[in-house]
C-alpha angles and dihedrals in degrees: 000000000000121000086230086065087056091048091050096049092053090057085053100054096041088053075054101250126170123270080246096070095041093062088049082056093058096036098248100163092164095053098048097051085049106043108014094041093154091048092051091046090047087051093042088057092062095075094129085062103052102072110193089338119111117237100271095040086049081048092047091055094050100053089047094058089050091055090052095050084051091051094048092048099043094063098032087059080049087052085055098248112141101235125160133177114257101170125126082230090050090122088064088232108129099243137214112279084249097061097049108111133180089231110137123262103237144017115224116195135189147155095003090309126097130200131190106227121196116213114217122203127193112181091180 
C-alpha cells in the first residue's frame, strides 16, 4: 500500500470522515464488506458511474475528490471567502445510486449574492 494512501487517509481523518471512508482510502475492500455493509453495498450500486473502475477504485476516487473540495474550501474560507458544502454527498457517506445527484459542491457568497460552484477532478 502507498504511502500516499496513508497520507490520504490521515487527512481524512483529520476533515473527520468516517472509518469507512477511510477503508475505501486504503483499499480495504475486506474490511469494509464485513464492518461497513451497508457502505460497501452503497459503493457497489454505483456501477453506472465506474466506468471501467472497479468499485473501490471508483471509491478511492471518490474520497479523494472529496478531500480536494475540503481542502478548497478550507482555505478559501481562510482566504475569507464564505463558502459552504452544498453536495448531496456533503456529509462525506457514499450514498445509494439513487441518491447521487449532480447538485454543486459548494455555495460562495458574497456581497449579498450567492453561486453554486461545481468542483471537476481529472486524475488522468
Amino acid at each position: 500500500m502507498s504511502s500516499l494512501c496513508h497520507d490520504l487517509a490521515g487527512k481524512a481523518r483529520s476533515y473527520g470522515y468516517p472509518e469507512s471512508s477511510i477503508c475505501i482510502l486504503l483499499g480495504d475492500e475486506t474490511r469494509l464488506r464485513l464492518e461497513y455493509p451497508d457502505t460497501f453495498s452503497n459503493l457497489n450500486s454505483c456501477g453506472h458511474n465506474r466506468d471501467a473502475r472497479t468499485a473501490i477504485e471508483y471509491g478511492q476516487d471518490l474520497v479523494a475528490s472529496w478531500l480536494f473540495e475540503d481542502f478548497l474550501m478550507e482555505n478559501l474560507a481562510k482566504a475569507g471567502i464564505k463558502i459552504e458544502a452544498a453536495g448531496a454527498d456533503k456529509g462525506r457517506g457514499i450514498l445509494l445510486n439513487t441518491k447521487v445527484s449532480a447538485s454543486s459542491d459548494f455555495i460562495v457568497s458574497n456581497e449579498g449574492k450567492r453561486r453554486f460552484l461545481e468542483l471537476m477532478s481529472d486524475y488522468t
